[in-house]
N, C-alpha and C positions, 0 to 999 in steps of 0.2 A: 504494500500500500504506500503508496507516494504521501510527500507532506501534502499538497493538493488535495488530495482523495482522506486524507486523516482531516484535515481544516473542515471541511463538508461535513463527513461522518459526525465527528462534535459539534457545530454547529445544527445540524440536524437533530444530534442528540438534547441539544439542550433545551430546544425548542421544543422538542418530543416530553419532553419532563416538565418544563414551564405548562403547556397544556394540560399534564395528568394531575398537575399541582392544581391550576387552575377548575380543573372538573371537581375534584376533591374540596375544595375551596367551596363551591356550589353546595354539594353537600352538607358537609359542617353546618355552612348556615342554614339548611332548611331544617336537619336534625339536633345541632346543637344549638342551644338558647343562649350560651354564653357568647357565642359567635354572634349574635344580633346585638348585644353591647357596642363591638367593635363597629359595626356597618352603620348603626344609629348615632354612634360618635362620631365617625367621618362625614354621615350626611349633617350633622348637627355642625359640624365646622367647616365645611365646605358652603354652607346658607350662609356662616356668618362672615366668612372671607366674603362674599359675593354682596353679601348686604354693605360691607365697608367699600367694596369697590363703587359701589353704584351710591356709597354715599360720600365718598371721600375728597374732601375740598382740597383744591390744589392753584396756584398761581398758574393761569391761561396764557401768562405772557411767558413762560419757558415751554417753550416748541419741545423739546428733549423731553420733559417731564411731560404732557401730553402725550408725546408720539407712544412714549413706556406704557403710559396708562391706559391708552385706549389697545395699546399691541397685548398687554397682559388681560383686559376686559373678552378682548377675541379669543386671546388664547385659554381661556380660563376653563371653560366648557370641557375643551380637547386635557387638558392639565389633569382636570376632576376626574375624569373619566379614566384617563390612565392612570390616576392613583387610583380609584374604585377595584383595578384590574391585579395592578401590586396588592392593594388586601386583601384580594382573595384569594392571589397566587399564595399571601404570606399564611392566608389559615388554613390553608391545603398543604400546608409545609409542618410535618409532623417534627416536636420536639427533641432535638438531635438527631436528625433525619442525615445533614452533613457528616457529623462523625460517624455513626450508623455505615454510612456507604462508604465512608472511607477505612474503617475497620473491615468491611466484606474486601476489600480492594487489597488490603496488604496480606488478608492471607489467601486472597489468592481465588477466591470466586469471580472471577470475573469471564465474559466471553472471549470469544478469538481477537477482537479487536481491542482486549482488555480494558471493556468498558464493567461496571459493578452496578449489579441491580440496584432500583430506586424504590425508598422507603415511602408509601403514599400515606398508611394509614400505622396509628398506632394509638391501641386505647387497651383499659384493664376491663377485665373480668372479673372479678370479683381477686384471690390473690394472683391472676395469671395476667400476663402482658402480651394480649395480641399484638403481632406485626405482619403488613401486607406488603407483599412488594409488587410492583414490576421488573417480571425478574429478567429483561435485556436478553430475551433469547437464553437462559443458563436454564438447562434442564433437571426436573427434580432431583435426577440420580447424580446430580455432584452434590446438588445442596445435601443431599443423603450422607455422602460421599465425606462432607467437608462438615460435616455435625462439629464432632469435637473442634474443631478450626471456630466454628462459629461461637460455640461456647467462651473458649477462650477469648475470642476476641471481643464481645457483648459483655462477658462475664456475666451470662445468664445459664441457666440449664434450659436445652430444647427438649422439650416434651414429645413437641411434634411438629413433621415438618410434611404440609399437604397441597395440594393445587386449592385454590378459590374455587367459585363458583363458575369459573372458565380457566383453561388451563393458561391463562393469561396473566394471571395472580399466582405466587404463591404467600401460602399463609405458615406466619409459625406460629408454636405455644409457646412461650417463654415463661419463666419463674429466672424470680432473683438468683445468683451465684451463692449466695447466703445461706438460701435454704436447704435444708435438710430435713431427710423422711426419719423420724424417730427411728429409735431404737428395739419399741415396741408398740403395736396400737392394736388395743380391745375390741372384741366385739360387742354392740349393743343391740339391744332386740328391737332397736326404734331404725336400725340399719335395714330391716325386713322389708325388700319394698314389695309393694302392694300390686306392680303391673306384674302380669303374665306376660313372661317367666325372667323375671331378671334375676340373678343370682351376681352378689357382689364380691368380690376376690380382695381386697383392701386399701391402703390409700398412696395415691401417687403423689408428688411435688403439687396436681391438677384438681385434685377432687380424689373421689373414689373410681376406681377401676371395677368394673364391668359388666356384664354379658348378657343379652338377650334370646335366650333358647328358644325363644318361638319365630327370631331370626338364625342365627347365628345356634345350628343344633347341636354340635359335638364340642368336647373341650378335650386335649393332650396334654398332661403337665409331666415337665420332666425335671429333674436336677438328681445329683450326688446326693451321696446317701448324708445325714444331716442337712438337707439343705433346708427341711421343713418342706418338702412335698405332700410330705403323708396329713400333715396338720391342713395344708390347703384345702387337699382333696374332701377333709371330714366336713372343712369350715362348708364346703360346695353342697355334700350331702344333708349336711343339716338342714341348711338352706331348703332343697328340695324333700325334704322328712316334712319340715314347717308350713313349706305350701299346698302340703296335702298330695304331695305327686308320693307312686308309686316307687318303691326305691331296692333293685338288685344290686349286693357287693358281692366280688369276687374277692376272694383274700385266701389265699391257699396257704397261709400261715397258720389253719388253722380256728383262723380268726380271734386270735391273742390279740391281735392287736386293738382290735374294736372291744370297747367295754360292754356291758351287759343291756347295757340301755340300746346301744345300738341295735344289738339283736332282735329286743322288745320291739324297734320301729321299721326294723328293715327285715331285705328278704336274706342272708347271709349265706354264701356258698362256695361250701372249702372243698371241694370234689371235683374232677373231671368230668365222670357221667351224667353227675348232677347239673352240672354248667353247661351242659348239650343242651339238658332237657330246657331248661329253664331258658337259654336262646331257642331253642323251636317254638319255645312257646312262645316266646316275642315275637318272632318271625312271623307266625300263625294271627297273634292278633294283631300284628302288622298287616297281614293280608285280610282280615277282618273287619278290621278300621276303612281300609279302604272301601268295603263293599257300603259302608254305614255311608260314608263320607259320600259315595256317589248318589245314593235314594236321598239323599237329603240336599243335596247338591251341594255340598260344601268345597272348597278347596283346602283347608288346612283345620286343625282341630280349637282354634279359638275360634273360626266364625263357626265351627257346629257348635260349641261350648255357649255361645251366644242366642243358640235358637231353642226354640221351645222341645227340646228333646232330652234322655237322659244323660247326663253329665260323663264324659269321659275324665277320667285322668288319666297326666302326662305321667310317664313309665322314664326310668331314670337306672340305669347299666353299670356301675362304677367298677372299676378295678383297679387295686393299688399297684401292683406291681407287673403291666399285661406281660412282660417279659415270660413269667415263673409260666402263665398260661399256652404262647404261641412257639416257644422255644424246644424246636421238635430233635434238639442235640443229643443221640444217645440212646434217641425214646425206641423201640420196639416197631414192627410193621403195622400191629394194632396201635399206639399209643399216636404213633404218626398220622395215621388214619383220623383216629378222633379227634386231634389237636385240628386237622384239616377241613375238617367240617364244623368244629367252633371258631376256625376264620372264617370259613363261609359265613356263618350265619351273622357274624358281624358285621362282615363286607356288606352283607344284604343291609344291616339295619344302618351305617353307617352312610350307604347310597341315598335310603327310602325313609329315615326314619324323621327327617324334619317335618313334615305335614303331618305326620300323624301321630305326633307327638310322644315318639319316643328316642331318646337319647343317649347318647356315651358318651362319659367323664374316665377319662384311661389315663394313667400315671405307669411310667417308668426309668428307670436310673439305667437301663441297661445301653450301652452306646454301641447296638448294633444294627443297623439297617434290615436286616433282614427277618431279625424278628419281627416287625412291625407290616405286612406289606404297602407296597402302595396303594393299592385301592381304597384299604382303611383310613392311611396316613393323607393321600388327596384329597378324603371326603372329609377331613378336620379341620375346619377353619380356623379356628380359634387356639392359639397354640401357647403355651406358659411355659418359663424354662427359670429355675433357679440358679444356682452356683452348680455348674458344670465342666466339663472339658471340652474343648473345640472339638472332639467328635460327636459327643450326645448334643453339645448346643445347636452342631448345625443338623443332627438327626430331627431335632423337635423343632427347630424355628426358621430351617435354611440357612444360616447364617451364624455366626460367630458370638452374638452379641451377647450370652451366657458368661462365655469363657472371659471376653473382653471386659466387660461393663458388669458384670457382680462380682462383688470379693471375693477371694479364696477363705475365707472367716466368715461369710454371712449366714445368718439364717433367720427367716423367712423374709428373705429378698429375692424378687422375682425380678422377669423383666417378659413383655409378648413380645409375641412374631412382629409386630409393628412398633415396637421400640417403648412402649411407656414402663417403666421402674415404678414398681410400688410391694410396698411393705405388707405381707398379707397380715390381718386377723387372726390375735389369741381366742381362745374362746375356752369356756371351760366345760368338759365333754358329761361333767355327771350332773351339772345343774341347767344346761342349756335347753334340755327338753323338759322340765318341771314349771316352766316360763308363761 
């Protein structure tokens, strides 16, 4: 690119951002009230300059003083107006908006003509700090890319980082550099919400973290052994014992590790054979649901739950450790056999099971791909991963960020497939269901 061709490109650019400031500007004032102080103040002194010109007494006999005063009377209109234009350009200019872009610029976000996206909007959320950009042609996957880079250089933590409402925006979540997720945080039963089916996992830099199973049907959680996997998983189960859904553990430990009470509220199954049955039977009322679901014409089991018919409950699958279950290492031609047919029937309920309202919450520490298949692990959107090793982290989430971004010391620090960190939920397992 020539100096010629670079002079254009910035001058183009600036003009390009002078505009987006200016549209922004618009806004502010129609939404924010404090921006109408500003506009009412400039018209309030813009009338009273104009009231002193048209009243302002001056000696006729200096020609110079004349010529000024009637050149500044004409030009005054055109003056006003392009200050009206500077303040809106100025309230369309978010609060460190210059160092903002100049921090993206040194570490190095910028496109091929190393220009650095432009800050338009930036406001709170209650403790969180939305920023918009126009992000200059820079595609999400660097901003992804250059997370920690951005941190650093904001000295904010990124929560998250998404396209606007046109891939033309990107938007981030920002929290202070300051903050921190405790050490520990409780559960309260005032946490319980009320929509079908949201189950909450615990609390990020942002809020509370998560999940809508009547969206979003399967959950995977994975970490090292202490990482507090196992405490997640129960906080999830309880969750759904509370809402009245149906509730299968797999625990082939015996089930030592669930206490008494669990037993009392759930369906508990430390067996092989037993664990066929008990997925045929899903599967079964999986295909049974559906027949209900067509005479009624439903598509998915809250608008049948909505109509004048008998009440279905959601069916809820859990397994702490699926490893112990699908890991066919060693096993016999029969034992092979049966292991292979309780992947089936999971595969089936892991493809079909979000309409009709049954679910799988699957936990494992093991970091081997092949226990898990793909069919299972592509039908799980919703992916958790605690303190792990770069192989189990990218088995459960794609990617690293287990290994990376949780301590080697944590426990009950998680982090999803999509990047938000949050501290799950103590709870206490012999008085939580007395509640």
């Amino acid at each position: 690119m020539n100096t010629q061709n670079k002079f254009e490109l910035e001058r183009d650019t600036r003009l390009k951002y002078q505009f987006l400031r200016f549209k922004t500007g618009i806004y502010n004032i129609i939404h924010k009230k404090w921006t109408w102080f500003a506009v009412v103040a400039y018209i309030f002194i813009a009338i009273v300059i104009k009231y002193w010109l048209d009243n302002w007494t001056y000696d006729a006999s200096d020609i110079g003083m004349t010529i000024n005063n009637i050149g500044f009377r004409m030009m005054f209109p055109f003056l006003s107006i392009g200050g009206f234009i500077v303040l809106i350009v100025f309230l369309g200019t978010p609060k460190e908006a210059k160092k903002i872009n100049q921090s993206l610029n040194i570490v190095g976000l910028v496109n091929h003509a190393g220009q650095s996206p432009l800050l338009l909007k930036r406001y709170k959320e209650n403790s969180i700090t939305i920023m918009e950009f126009e992000p200059n042609g820079i595609p999400l996957s660097d901003w992804d890319d250059k997370k920690e880079d951005i941190e650093t250089a904001l000295n904010m933590h990124v929560e998250n980082i998404r396209y606007g409402k046109s891939r033309a925006k990107i938007v981030l979540q920002t929290i202070s550099g300051n903050e921190n997720l405790p050490e520990v945080v409780h559960w309260k039963d005032k946490y319980l919400s009320d929509e079908d089916f949201i189950l909450i996992f615990g609390q990020s830099r942002t809020g509370q973290t998560k999940i809508n199973l009547a969206k979003i049907p399967h959950i995977l959680l994975g970490g090292s052994t202490g990482s507090g996997k196992s405490v997640l998983l129960k906080l999830l189960i309880m969750q759904c014992v509370k809402k009245d859904a149906e509730v299968f553990i797999a625990d082939f430990k015996g089930g030592v590790d669930f206490l008494p009470v669990w037993h009392e509220r759930c369906n508990i199954i430390t067996e092989e054979n037993a664990l066929l049955e008990i997925l045929t039977d899903l599967v079964d009322e999986l295909e049974n649901r559906k027949q209900v679901f067509r005479e009624y014409g439903c598509a998915n089991i809250s608008e049948y739950n909505k109509m004048n018919a008998p009440k279905i409950k959601r069916i809820v699958f859990a397994c702490d450790e699926v490893a112990e279950v699908l890991d066919k290492t060693g096993l016999s031609k029969d034992a092979k056999e049966l292991v292979t047919q309780i992947e089936g029937k999971l595969s089936i309920l892991a493809r079909q099971g979000r309409a009709f309202g049954i679910h799988l919450i699957l936990a494992t520490q093991r970091p081997d791909a092949t226990i898990l298949s793909g069919q299972i692990r592509n039908n799980i959107d919703f992916r958790v991963c605690g303190r792990a090793d770069n192989v189990l982290s990218q088995i459960i989430l794609d990617n690293t960020n287990a290994a990376d971004k949780i301590p080697k010391d944590s426990q009950g620090l998680f982090i999803t497939h999509d990047g938000v960190i949050f501290k799950g939920y103590l709870f206490d397992e012999k008085a939580v269901f007395t509640h």
